[in-house]
N, C-alpha and C positions, 0 to 999 in steps of 0.2 A: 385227422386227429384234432379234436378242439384244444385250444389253449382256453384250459379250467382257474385261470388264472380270475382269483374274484376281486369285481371292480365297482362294483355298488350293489345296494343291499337297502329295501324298502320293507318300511313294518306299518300293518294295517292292526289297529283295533276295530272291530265290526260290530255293531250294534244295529242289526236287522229289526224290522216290528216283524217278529213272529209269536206266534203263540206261547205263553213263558207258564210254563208250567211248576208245580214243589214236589219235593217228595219226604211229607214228613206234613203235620199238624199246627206245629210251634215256628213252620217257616211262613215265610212272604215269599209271593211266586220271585220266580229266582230269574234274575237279567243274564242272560248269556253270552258271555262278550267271546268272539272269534279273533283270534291274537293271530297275526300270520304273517310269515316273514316269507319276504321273496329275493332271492340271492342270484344276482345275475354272474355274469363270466363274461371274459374277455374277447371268448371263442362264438360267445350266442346264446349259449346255452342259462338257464334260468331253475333254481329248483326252490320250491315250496315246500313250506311245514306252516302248520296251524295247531293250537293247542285253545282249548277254550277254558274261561272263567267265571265264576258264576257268584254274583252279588244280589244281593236284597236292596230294592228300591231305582237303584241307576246302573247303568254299564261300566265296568271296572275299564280304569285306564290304567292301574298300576302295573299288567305284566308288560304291557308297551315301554311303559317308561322305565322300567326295570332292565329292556332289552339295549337299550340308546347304547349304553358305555359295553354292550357287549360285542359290539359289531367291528366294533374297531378292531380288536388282531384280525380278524378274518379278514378283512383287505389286503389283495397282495398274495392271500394264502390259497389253496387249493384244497377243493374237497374229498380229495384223495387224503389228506393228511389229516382226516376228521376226528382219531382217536387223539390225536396231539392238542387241535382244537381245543376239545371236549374236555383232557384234561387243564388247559390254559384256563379256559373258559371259568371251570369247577373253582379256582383259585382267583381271580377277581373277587375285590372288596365290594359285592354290592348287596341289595338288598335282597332277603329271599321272596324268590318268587317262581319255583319250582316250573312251572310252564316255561319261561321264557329260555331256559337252555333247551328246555325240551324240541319247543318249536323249532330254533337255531339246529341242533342236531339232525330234525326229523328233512330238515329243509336242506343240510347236507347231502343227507344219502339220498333223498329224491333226487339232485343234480349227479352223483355217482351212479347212477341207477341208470339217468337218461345215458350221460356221456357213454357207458356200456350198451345201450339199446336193448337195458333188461326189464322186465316189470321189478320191483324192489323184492320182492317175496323172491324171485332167483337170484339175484344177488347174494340175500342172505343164503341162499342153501333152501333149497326148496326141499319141504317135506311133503306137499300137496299142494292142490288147489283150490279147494273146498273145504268148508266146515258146516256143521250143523250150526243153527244159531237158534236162540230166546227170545222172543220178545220182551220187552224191560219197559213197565208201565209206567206214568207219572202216576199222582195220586187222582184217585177217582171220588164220587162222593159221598158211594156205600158199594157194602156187600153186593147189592142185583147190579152196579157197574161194571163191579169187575165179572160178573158171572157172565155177563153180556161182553166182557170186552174179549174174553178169552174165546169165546164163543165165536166171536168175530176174526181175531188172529189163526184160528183152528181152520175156520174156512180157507184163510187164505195160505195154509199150509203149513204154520208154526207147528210144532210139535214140544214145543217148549214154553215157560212164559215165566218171568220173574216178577213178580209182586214187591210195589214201592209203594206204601200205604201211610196208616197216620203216624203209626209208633208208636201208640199205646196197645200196649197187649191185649185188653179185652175186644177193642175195635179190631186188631187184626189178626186176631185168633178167631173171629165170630166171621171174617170173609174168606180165612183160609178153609175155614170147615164149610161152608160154602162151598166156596171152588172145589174142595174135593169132590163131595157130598155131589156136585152137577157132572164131575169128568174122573171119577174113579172108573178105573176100565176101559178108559178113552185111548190110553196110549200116552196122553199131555203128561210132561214132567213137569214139576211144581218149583220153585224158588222162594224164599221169601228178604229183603233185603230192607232192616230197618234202622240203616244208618249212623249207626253208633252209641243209639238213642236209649238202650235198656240197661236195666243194674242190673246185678249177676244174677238176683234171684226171679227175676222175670226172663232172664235168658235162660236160664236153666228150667221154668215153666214152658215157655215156648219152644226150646228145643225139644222138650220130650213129647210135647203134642205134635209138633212137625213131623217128628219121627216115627211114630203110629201112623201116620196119613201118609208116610212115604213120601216126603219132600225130598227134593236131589239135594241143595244143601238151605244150609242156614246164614244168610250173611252178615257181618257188617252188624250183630247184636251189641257187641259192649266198645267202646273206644280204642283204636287201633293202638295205642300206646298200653292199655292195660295187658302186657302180656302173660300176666299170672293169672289173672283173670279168665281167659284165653285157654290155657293150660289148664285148670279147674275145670271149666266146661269142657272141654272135648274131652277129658277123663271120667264124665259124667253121662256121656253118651255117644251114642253110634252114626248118630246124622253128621253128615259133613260139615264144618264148622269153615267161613272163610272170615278174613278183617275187608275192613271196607277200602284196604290197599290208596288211606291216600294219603296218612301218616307217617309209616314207616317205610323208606324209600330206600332208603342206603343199602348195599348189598349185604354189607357186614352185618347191619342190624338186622336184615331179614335172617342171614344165617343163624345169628341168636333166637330168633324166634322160632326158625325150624328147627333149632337143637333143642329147645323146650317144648315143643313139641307142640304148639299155641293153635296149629292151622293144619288143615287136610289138607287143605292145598293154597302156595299162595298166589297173593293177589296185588298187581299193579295196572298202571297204563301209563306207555311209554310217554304220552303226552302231559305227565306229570312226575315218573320218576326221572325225567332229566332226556328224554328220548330214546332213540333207537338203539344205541351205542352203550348204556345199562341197563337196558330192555334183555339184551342178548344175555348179556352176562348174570342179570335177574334168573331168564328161564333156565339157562344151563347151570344152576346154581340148584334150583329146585326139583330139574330133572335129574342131577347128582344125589340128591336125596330121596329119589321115585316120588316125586311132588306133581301135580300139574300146577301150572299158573295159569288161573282164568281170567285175562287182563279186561280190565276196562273197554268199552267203546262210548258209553255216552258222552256223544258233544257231535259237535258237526262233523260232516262229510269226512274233512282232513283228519277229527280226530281218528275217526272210526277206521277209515285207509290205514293209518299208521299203526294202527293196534292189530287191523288185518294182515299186513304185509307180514308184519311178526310173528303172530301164531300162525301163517303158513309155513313159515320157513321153521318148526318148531314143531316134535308130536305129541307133549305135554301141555293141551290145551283143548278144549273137549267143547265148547261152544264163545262162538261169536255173539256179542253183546248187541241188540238192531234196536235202539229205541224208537220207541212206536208212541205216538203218531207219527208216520214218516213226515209230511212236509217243513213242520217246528226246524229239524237239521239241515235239510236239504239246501239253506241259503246260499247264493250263490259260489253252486256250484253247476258245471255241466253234464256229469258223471256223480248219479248217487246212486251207495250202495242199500241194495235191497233183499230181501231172502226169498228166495223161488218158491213156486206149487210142492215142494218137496221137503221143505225149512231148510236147504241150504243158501250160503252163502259162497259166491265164485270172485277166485281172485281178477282185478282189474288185469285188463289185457295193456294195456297204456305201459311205454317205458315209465321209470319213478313209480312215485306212487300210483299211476295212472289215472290220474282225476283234472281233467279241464275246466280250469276257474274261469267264472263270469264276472271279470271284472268291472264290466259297467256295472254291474249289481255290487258288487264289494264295496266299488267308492261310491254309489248314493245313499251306502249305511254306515262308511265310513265316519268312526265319533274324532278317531286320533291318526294322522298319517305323517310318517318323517322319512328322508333315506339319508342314507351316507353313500360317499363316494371317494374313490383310492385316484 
């Protein structure tokens, strides 16, 4: 039996040179900084969480320093005792910076996970093993990119793909009828995700063309806060309607919004609504109302793990999120996840979350590194 007893606790901001990609017209390619807390024990034992953040121009050091003052009760505590945590944690005066309880959480259960000798998806309750997955593009630089890019993920087995383009409706109305127009009849499910970025009356033009070409859904059209908005359009049509789930986090407020009736299904990632720990009580919230929740995965390795374990252990989730180009995520790690000849995606065999970090690679991209110790 290990003594889970936590005795220090080290936070990495990572600031890898990979390829920084946008996803939108009006941004600047976006820095992606890998936040990631590693929580050791008394016993030996060691559990990771990672959540990532994404700034214009430089790597964000704020969800690092936002984690400093939250490490301290967990010294002395046990990750057994991680809903007590989690709410301590929620109650701290500090600044918001949503990731960083997240990681803290997600870095929990990975250590409860190992000390059981589980992979994390059986811990929680395993509902499967697999999922179908998407390919989820950054922005490309016209219509024949993406016709070519899809083309490209078809070969390699996707049978899905989500479109991240400029977000102005004429340009991405002109590549979605494209893509159709090359893979109607193909089998390929269509997506389109334009980041919060439309007013009502261009969302309500766009969903109804989406919806003639047989898009799976619509993402992420008007601001996640606008929930009448929300309510408007999905009473205006039949295509599936999601938020871009990174607004509205709190369970309560989700429940208002699935009581208005704003979403077909909703939408979070653990690595941002607070971790694992209102992950769970998220899907089982929206599975109570015949919801799915299609949670986020884009960000690195850890993110994507995290958001995997979860909708394994869950059947109200119908695709895994695989941002394509692979290598951009992959920073060190030694275990990345990928989607088979088939477009699925298979849970890690690894106790935790099963992902073996390369830490010589972590600290030669390390921008911010601190621990504490009990």
């Amino acid at each position: 039996m290990h003594d889970l007893t936590i005795e220090r606790i080290g936070v990495y901001a990572v600031g890898p040179k990979t390829e920084r990609y946008t996803w939108a017209s009006d941004m600047s390619e976006q820095y992606m900084t890998n936040n990631i807390v590693r929580i050791h024990t008394r016993g030996g034992l060691e559990g990771i969480g990672g959540a990532a953040s994404y700034t214009e121009y430089a790597f964000d050091r704020a969800v690092a320093e936002t984690m400093r003052p939250m490490l301290w009760p967990l010294l002395g505590a046990s990750p057994l005792d991680r809903a007590a945590l989690w709410s301590r944690l929620w109650t701290l005066n500090i600044p918001l910076a949503p990731q960083a309880q997240s990681a803290i959480d997600i870095a929990l259960w990975d250590l409860a996970a190992k000390a059981a000798e589980l992979p994390l998806y059986r811990l929680l309750g395993a509902s499967r093993d697999r999922i179908p997955s998407y390919a989820s593009t950054p922005l490309l630089p016209d219509a024949r990119a993406y016709v070519d890019f899809v083309d490209d993920v078809k070969r390699q087995g996707f049978n899905a793909v989500k479109f991240h383009a400029w977000c102005e409706i004429d340009r991405d109305l002109e590549m979605c009828r494209a893509v159709h127009e090359r893979f109607q009849g193909s089998g390929m499910t269509l997506m389109l995700d334009v980041e919060q970025r439309y007013s009502r009356v261009d969302a309500l033009r766009a969903a109804r063309e989406l919806e003639t070409m047989g898009f799976r859904w619509f993402e992420a059209p008007l601001p996640d806060t606008d929930l009448e908005g929300y309510r408007e359009l999905r009473r205006q049509v039949s295509i599936p309607i999601l938020p871009a789930g990174n607004w509205v986090l709190d369970p309560h407020l989700i429940e208002l919004g699935i009581g208005m009736g704003c979403w077909s299904a909703v939408r979070v990632d653990a690595t941002v609504a607070g971790g694992i720990t209102p992950g769970r009580k998220i899907m089982a919230l929206a599975e109570a109302h015949g919801l799915d929740t299609e949670l986020q995965c884009w960000g690195y390795t850890l993110t994507q793990a995290a958001n995997l374990h979860l909708m394994l252990a869950h059947r109200n989730c119908t695709y895994f999120e695989q941002p394509v180009p692979y290598p951009a995520f992959e920073h060190g790690v030694r275990d990345a996840i990928r989607t088979d000849s088939a477009g699925l995606v298979h849970a890690p065999q690894g106790p935790g979350l099963g992902i073996r970090v390369d830490w010589e690679a972590v600290e030669a991209a390390t921008i911010l590194h601190y621990e504490v110790t009990g």
